[in-house]
C-alpha positions in Angstrom: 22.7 -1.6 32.1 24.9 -4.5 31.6 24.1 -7.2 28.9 23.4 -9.6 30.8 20.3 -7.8 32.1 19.0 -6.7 29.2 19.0 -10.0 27.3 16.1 -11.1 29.0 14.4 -8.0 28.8 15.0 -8.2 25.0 13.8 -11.7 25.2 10.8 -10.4 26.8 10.5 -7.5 23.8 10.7 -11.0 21.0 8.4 -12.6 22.7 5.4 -9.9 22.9 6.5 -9.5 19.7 5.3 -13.0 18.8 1.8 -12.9 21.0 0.9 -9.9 19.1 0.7 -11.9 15.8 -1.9 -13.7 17.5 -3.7 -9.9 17.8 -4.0 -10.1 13.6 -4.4 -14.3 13.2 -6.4 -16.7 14.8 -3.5 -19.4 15.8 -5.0 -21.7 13.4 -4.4 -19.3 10.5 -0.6 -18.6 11.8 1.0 -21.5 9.5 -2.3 -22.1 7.4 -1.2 -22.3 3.9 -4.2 -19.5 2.9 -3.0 -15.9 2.4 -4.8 -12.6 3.9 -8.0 -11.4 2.4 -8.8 -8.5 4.2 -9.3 -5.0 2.6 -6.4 -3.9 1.0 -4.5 -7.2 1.5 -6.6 -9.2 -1.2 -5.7 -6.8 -3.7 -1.7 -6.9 -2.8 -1.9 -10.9 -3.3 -3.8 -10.1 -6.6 -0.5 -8.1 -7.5 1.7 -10.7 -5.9 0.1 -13.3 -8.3 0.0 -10.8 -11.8 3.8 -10.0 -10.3 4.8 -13.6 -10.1 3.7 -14.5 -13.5 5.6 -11.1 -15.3 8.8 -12.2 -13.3 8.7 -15.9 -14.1 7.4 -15.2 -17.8 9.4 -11.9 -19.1 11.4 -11.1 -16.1 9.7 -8.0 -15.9 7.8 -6.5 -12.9 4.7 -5.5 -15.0 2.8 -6.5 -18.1 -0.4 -5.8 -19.8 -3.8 -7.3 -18.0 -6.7 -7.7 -20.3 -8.9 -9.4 -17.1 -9.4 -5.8 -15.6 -10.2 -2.4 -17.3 -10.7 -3.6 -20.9 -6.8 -4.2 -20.5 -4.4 -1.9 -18.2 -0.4 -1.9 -17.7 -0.5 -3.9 -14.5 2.0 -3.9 -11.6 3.7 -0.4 -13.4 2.6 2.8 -12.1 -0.4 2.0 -9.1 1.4 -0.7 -7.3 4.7 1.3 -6.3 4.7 0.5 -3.3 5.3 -2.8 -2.6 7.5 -4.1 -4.8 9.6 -5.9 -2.0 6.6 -7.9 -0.5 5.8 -8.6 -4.6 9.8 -10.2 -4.4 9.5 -11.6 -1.7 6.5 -13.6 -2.8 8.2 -14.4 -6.0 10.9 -15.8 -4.4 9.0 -17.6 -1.7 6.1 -18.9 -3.5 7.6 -21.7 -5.0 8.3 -23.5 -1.8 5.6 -21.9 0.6 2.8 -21.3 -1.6 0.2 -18.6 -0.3 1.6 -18.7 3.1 4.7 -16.5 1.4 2.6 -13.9 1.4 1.2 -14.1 4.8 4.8 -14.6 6.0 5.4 -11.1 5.0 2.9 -9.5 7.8 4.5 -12.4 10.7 8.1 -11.1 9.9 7.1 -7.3 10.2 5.3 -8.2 13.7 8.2 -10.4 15.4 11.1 -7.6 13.7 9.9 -4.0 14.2 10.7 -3.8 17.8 14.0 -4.6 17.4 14.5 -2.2 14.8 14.4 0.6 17.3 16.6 -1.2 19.8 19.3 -2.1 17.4 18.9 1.8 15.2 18.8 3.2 19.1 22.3 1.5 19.8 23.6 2.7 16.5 22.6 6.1 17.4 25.5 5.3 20.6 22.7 4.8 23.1 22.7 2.8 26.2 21.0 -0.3 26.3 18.6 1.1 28.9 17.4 3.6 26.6 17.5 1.0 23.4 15.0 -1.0 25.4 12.6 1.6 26.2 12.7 2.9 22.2 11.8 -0.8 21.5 9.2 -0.2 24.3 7.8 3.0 23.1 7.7 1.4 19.6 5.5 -1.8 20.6 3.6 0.8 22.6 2.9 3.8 19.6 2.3 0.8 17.2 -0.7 -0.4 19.1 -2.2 2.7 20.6 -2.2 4.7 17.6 -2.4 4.6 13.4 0.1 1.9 12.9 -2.0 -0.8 14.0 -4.9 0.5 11.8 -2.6 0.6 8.7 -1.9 -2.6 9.4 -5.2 -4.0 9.9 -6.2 -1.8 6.7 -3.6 -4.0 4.7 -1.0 -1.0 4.4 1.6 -3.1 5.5 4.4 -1.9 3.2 4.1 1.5 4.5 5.0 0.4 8.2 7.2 -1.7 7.6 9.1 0.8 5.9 8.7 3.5 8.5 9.8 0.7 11.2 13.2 -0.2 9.1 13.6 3.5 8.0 14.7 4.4 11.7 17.3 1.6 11.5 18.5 2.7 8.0 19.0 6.0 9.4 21.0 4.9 12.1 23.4 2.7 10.1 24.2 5.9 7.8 25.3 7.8 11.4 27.3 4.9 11.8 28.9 4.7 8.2 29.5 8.6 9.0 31.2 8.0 12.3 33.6 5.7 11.0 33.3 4.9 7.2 34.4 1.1 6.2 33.7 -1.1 3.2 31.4 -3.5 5.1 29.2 -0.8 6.5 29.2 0.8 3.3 28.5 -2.2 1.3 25.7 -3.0 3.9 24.1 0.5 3.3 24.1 0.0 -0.1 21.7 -3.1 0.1 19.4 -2.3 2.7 19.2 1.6 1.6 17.9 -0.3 -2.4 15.6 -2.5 -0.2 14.0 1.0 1.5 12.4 1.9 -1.7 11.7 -1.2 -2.9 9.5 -1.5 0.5 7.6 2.1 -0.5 8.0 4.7 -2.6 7.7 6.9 -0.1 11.1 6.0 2.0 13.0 9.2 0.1 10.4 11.4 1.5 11.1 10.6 5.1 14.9 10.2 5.2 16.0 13.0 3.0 16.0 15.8 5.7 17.8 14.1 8.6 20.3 12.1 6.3 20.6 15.6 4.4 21.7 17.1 8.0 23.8 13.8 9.2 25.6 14.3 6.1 26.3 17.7 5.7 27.7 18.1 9.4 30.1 15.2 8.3 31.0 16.3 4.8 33.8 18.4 6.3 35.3 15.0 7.2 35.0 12.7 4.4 37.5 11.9 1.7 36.6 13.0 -2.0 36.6 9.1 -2.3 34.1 8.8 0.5 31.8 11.6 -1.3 32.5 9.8 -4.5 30.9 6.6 -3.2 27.8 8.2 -1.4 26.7 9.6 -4.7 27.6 5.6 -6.0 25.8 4.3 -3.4 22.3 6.7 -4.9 23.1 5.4 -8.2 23.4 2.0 -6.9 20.0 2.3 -5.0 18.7 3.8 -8.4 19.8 1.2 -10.5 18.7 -2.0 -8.4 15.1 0.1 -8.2 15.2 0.5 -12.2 13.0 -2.3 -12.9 10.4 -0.8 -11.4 11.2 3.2 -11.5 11.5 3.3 -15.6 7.9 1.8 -15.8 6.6 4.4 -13.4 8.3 7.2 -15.4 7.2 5.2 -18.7 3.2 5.4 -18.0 3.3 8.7 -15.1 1.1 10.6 -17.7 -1.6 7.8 -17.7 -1.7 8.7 -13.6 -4.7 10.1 -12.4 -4.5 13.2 -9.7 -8.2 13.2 -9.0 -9.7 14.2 -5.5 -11.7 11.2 -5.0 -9.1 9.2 -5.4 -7.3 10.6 -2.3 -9.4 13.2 -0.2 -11.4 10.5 1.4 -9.0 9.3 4.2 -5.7 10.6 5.5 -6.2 14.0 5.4 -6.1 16.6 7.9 -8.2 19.8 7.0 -8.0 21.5 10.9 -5.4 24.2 11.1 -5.9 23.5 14.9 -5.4 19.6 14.8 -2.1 19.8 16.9 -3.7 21.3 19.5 -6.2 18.6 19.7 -3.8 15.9 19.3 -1.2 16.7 21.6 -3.6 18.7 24.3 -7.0 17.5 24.1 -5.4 14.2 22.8 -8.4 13.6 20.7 -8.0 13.8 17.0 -10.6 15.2 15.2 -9.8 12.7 12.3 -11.5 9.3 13.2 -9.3 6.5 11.9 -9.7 4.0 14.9 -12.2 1.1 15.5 -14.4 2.1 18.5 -14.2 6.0 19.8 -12.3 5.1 22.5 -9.7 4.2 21.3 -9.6 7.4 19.1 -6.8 9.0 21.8 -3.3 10.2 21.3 -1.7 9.9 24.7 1.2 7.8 23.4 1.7 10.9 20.6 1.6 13.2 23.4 4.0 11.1 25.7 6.6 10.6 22.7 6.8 14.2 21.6 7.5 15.6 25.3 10.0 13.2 26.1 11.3 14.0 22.5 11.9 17.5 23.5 14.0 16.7 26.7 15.8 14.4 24.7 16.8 16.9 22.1 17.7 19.2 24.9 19.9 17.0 26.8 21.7 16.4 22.9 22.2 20.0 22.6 23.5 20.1 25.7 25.9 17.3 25.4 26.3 19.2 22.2 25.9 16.0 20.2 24.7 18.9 17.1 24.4 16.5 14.6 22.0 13.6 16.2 20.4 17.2 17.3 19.6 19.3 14.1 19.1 15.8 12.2 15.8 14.9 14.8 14.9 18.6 14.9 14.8 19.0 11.3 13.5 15.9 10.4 10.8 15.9 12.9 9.6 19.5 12.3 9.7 18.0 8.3 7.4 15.5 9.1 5.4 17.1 10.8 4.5 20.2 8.8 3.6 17.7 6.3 1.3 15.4 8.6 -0.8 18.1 9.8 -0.5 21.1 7.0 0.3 18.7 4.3 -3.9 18.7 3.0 -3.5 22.7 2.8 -0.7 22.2 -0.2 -1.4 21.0 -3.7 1.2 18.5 -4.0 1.2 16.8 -0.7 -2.9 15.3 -0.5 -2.3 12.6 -2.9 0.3 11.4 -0.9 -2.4 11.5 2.3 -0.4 13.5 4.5 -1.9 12.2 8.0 0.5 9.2 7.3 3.1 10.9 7.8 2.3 11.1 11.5 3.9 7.6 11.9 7.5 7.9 10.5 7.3 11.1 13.0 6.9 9.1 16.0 8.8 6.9 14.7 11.6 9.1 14.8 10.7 10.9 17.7 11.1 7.9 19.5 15.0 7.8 19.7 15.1 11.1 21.5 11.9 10.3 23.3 13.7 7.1 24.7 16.9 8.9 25.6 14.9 11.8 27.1 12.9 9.2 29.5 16.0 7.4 30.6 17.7 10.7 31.7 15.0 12.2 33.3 14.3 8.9 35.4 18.4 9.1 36.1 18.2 12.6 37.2 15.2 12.1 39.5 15.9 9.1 40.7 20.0 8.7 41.1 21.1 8.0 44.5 17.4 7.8 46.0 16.8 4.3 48.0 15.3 1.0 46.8 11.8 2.1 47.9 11.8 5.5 45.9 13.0 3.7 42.9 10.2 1.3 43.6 7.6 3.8 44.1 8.7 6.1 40.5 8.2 2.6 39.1 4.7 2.2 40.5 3.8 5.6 39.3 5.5 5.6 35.9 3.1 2.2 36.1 -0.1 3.7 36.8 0.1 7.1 34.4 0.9 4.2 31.8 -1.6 1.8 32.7 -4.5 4.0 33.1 -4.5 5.1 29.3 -2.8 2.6 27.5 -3.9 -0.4 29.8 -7.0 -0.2 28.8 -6.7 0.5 25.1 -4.5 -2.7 24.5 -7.1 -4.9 27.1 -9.8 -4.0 24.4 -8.2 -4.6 21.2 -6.9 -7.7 22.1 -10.1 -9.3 24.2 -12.3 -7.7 21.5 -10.3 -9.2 18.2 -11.0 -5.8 16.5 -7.8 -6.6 14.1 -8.1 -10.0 13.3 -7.2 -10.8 10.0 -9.1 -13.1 7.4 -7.6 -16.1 5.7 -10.8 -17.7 4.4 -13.0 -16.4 1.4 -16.3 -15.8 2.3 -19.3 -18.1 0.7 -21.3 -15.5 -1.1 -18.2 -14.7 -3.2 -17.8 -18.4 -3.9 -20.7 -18.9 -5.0 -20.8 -15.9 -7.3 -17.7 -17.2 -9.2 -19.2 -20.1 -9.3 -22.5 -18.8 -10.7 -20.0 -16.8 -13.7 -17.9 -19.9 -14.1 -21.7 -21.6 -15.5 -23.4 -18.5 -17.0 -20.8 -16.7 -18.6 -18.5 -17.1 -21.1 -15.1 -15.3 -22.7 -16.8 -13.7 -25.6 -17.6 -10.3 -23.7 -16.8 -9.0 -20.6 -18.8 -8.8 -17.3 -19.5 -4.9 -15.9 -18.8 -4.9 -12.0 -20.0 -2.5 -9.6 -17.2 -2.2 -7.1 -17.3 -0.1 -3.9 -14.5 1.4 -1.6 -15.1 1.7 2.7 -17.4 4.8 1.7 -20.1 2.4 0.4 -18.8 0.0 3.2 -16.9 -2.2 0.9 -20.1 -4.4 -0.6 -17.6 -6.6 -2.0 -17.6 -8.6 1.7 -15.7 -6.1 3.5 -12.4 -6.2 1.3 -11.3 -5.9 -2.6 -12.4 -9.4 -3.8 -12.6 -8.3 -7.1 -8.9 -8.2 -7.4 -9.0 -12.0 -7.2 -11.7 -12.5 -9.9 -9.4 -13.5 -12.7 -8.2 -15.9 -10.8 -11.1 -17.8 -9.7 -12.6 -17.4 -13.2 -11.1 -16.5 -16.3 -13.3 -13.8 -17.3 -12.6 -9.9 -18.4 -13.8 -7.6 -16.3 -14.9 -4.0 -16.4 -13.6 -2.8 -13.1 -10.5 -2.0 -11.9 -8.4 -4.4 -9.2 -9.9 -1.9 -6.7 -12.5 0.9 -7.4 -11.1 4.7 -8.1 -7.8 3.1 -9.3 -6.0 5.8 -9.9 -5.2 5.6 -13.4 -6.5 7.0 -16.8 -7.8 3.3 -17.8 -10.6 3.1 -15.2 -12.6 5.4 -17.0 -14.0 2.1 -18.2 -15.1 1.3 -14.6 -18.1 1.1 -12.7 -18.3 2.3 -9.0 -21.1 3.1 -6.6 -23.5 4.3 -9.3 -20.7 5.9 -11.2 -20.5 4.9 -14.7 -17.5 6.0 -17.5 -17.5 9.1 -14.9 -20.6 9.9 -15.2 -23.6 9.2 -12.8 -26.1 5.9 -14.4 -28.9 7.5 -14.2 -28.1 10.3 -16.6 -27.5 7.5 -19.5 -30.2 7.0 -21.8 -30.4 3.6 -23.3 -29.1 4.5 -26.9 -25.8 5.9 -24.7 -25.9 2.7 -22.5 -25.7 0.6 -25.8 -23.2 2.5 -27.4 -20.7 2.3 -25.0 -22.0 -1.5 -23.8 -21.2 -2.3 -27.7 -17.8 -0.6 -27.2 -16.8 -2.2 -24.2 -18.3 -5.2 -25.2 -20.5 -5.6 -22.4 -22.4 -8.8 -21.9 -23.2 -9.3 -18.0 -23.5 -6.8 -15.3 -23.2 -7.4 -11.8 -24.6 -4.8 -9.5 -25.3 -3.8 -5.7 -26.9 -0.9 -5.4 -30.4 -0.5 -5.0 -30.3 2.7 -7.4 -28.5 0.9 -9.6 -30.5 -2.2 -9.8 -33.5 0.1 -10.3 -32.0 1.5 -13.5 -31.2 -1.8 -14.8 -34.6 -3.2 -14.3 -36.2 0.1 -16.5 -34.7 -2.0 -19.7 -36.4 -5.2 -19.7 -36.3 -5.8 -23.2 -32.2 -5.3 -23.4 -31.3 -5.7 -19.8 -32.4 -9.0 -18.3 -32.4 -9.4 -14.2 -30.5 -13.6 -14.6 -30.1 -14.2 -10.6 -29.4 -12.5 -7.1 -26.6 -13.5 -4.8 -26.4 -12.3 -1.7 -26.6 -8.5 -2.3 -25.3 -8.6 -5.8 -27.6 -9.1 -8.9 -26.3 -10.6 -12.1 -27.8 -8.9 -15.1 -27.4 -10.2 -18.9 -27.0 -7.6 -21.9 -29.1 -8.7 -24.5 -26.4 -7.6 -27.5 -24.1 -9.8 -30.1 -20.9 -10.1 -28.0 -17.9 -9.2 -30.2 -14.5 -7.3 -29.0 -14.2 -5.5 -32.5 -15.5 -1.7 -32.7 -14.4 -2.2 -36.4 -14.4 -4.8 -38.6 -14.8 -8.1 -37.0 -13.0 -11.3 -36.2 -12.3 -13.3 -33.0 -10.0 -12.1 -29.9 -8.3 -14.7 -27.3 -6.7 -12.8 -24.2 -3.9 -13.4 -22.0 -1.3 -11.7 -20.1 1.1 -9.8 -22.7 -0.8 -11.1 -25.5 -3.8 -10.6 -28.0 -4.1 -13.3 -30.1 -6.6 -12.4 -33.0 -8.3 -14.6 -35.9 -10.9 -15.1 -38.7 -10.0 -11.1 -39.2 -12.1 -9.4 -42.1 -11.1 -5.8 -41.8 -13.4 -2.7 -42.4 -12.3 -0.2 -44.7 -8.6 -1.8 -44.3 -8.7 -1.5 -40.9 -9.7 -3.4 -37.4 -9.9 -1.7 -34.2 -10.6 -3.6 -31.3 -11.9 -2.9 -27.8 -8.8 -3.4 -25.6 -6.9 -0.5 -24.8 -4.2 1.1 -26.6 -0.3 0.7 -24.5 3.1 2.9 -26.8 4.6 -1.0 -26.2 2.6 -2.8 -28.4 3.7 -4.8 -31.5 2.0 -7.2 -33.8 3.3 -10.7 -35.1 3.4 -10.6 -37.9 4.7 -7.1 -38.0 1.8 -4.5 -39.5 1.0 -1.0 -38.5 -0.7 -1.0 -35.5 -2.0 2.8 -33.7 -4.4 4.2 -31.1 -7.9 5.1 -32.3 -10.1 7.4 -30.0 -13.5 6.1 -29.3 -16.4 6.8 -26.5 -14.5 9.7 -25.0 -11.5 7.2 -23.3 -8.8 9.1 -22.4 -6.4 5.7 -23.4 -8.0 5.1 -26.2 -8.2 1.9 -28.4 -5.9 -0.4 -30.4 -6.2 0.1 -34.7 -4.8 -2.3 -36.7 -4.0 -1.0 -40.5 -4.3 -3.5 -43.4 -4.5 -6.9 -40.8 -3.7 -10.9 -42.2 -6.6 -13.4 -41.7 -5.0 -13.8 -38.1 -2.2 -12.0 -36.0 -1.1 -11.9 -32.5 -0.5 -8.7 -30.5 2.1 -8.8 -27.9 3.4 -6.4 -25.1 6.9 -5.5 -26.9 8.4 -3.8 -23.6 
């Protein structure tokens, strides 16, 4: 195909592209200046906003946040995997406002097909063939899990996959013939890759493994010498964010519920029902019909003839790196929940980046078998193969992509609902900072109460208040053990708590308000009158005051003032010549003026508290780094 008739093709490609933005935001919320609340997406702005202000304040990507989990290292261990979007906020922010943030999601939309087309021409493909890969991409990301990650607010992750395939591509390149600008280019875009997810290693390491040993033969030691640079140089640009994540990996949680309720595949027989019955057993999708996998089926038989046509063109390399890479991928995908390592990491993902990179021999397998059969026939055969290729694409994907888009089943919010308005409001002129407020939060198994999506992310920053929940529920680190979710209380179910263990550890925590939605819940509450006093319902939630002296100190007492980074004590009186004080304890801390400061175990917290030996009338407690 000659350039000048694929140009408009490709135009054709940018501008579906650009309609399907409209499938994820009303056109009035395209350029509105609010960011994306849905699910998972309020709680990445939450991060953007606690990331902004570590960057602008410390130049660090992570800091200590009393607001949530009476006080957790924020933005360094949970929030791995979107640094890049947290960047590209920071940078953007200042000139855009919220619509930075929303800017991320339109640039992933009108880019990821031409990912494919332009990693397809890397891999020395036609440009017939670089068009259908961009084809097949805007057709897997619809029909199957990408456009539910998206809608789910798991944008990093496929982005990454999309721009994976064209990293991929540029290293066969740099391989084929190894310059400075390609290298240098590599070097940037290859740090980027893991700044977009932690997970990019995982999917690129076999075939770039493969690409590179069947090249190492012809590399210079000063080549070899610069691709083992070029890691340190992808290490060293990440190292703002890797050393926290190695600095607080034991306060990590590895805990079932964190993980085992989506994304996992427990049928040793899934395959079979993916790519033959084309009916996942796995429901992920919005309505059941569109619960199908005819675009997984139709990628990974074309795949195959692609391969096979490389094997016979004895192109080995592009050959074993697919074959290897794909078989990678998917072992993991569908026997990845049968391992112990691999469920945390919720291995049904993984069925993206391996369509993703079936794609490329998919495409290539399509184009020659539509050569072969068609080569030398008239105008009206090639007319007809068109009309039929039309059809067996039309009658199962046709239909799919008529619903979601005439339905709006992914459109994204970018307004905050009333009833969560109006309970900020209702903290802002009952509550106060002098003890925190114990939220019961709720994940899509208790059908998000929290108006479909993670609002409570955003609570500090509609009122200043601490909190006793996590930025999401089940976050999975040691701290939320001082969290409340769907009945679950410190780890233990609320109804087993008597009310002498429900005011020792509401004196710990300093507990003065509750907020709760579940019915069970609210009936527990309601048995304690005389300590626990129903204040007001809105909407589903009711606000509950502790009847206790609100005071952050487990020993001693004194005043506490809380920020970001910083604990700013006074009128201290020490116990025994000691305070300790309910935030939790973090290895970084120091004290100003300088005085021994320790972790003190209290209430069974795994984190533990902060001591304070032999205090002045006032100090302030700082994150040290």
């Amino acid at each position: 195909m000659s350039r000048t008739r694929a140009i408009p093709i490709l135009l054709l490609i940018i501008i579906t592209s650009a309609v399907s933005v409209t499938l994820f935001l009303k056109p009035a919320d395209i350029l509105s200046p609010s960011p994306i609340y849905t699910d998972d997406y309020v709680l990445h702005y939450s991060q953007c906003l606690t990331s902004r202000y570590f960057l602008s304040s410390s130049g660090r990507c992570w800091g200590y946040d009393p607001y949530f989990l009476a006080g957790y290292p924020s933005g360094a261990l949970a929030n791995a995997d979107n640094k890049a979007w947290e960047l590209f906020f920071f940078v953007l922010s200042p000139l855009l406002g919220p619509f930075a943030f929303k800017l991320y999601l339109i640039l992933f939309l009108l880019l990821y097909p031409l990912f494919l087309y332009a990693a397809a021409r890397n891999f020395n493909l036609a440009r017939g063939p670089s068009l259908i890969a961009s084809v097949l991409g805007i057709l897997f990301f619809h029909l199957s899990l990408p456009v539910e990650f998206v809608s789910w607010g798991m944008l990093s992750y496929v982005f990454m996959v999309y721009f994976s395939i064209y990293l991929l591509s540029l290293f066969y390149k740099l391989f084929e013939s190894f310059t400075v600008t390609r290298y240098l280019i590599l070097c940037v875009l290859t740090a980027l890759s893991l700044l977009m997810h932690i997970l990019t290693p995982v999917h690129l390491f076999i075939p770039l493994a493969v690409l590179y040993a069947g090249n190492a033969a012809r590399l210079s030691l000063k080549q070899h010498a610069a691709m083992a640079g070029m890691a340190l140089f992808v290490l060293a640009v990440n190292s703002y964010w890797l050393l926290p994540v190695l600095q607080f990996f034991n306060d990590k949680t590895v805990r079932p519920e964190n993980y085992e309720f989506t994304l996992q595949i427990k049928n040793l027989f899934e395959p079979l029902r993916v790519y033959v019955f084309q009916q996942p057993s796995v429901m992920h999708r919005k309505l059941p019909e569109l619960n199908r996998t005819f675009i997984d089926t139709f990628v990974l038989g074309l795949s195959l003839y692609g391969l096979y046509s490389w094997w016979k063109e004895k192109r080995f390399n592009l050959f074993l790196a697919f074959a290897a890479g794909g078989l990678f991928l998917f072992i993991i995908a569908y026997y990845g929940s049968h391992t112990n390592f691999f469920p945390p990491l919720q291995p049904q993902r993984f069925t993206i980046p391996l369509n993703i990179l079936l794609i490329i021999p998919a495409c290539a397998g399509l184009y020659l078998l539509a050569r072969t059969l068609l080569q030398g026939k008239p105008a009206a055969a090639k007319l007809c193969a068109a009309c039929l290729l039309l059809i067996v694409l039309v009658a199962p994907a046709g239909k799919i992509l008529y619903t979601i888009y005439t339905c709006k089943l992914y459109r994204l919010s970018c307004a905050v609902p009333a009833p969560f308005v109006r309970l900020t409001a209702y903290f802002k002129d009952h509550t106060s900072r002098a003890g925190r407020i114990l939220i019961e939060d709720s994940e899509f198994d208790t059908l998000h109460q929290f108006f479909g999506s993670h609002y409570t992310a955003l609570l500090p920053e509609y009122v200043q208040r601490e909190y006793l929940c996590g930025p999401r529920p089940m976050y999975p680190i040691l701290h939320s053990y001082a969290s409340f979710t769907a009945g679950t209380l410190f780890e233990k179910k609320i109804e087993t708590f008597s009310l002498q263990e429900l005011q020792r550890y509401f004196d710990g925590y300093n507990v003065r308000w509750i907020v709760a939605w579940r019915t069970d819940s609210k009936q527990f509450f309601d048995r304690f009158p005389g300590y626990i006093v129903r204040l007001s319902d809105i909407d589903n939630f009711t606000v509950y005051e502790v009847k206790r002296t609100a005071t952050f100190f487990l020993k001693g007492s004194g005043t506490v003032r809380a920020d970001y980074n910083r604990l700013e004590l006074t009128d201290i009186v020490p116990e025994q010549g000691e305070i300790i004080i309910s935030y939790h304890w973090m290895k970084f801390f120091k004290t100003i003026p300088q005085v021994r400061i320790e972790r003190a175990d209290a209430l069974g917290d795994p984190v533990g508290f902060i001591k304070i030996l032999n205090p002045p009338p006032s100090l302030v407690v700082v994150n040290g780094y």
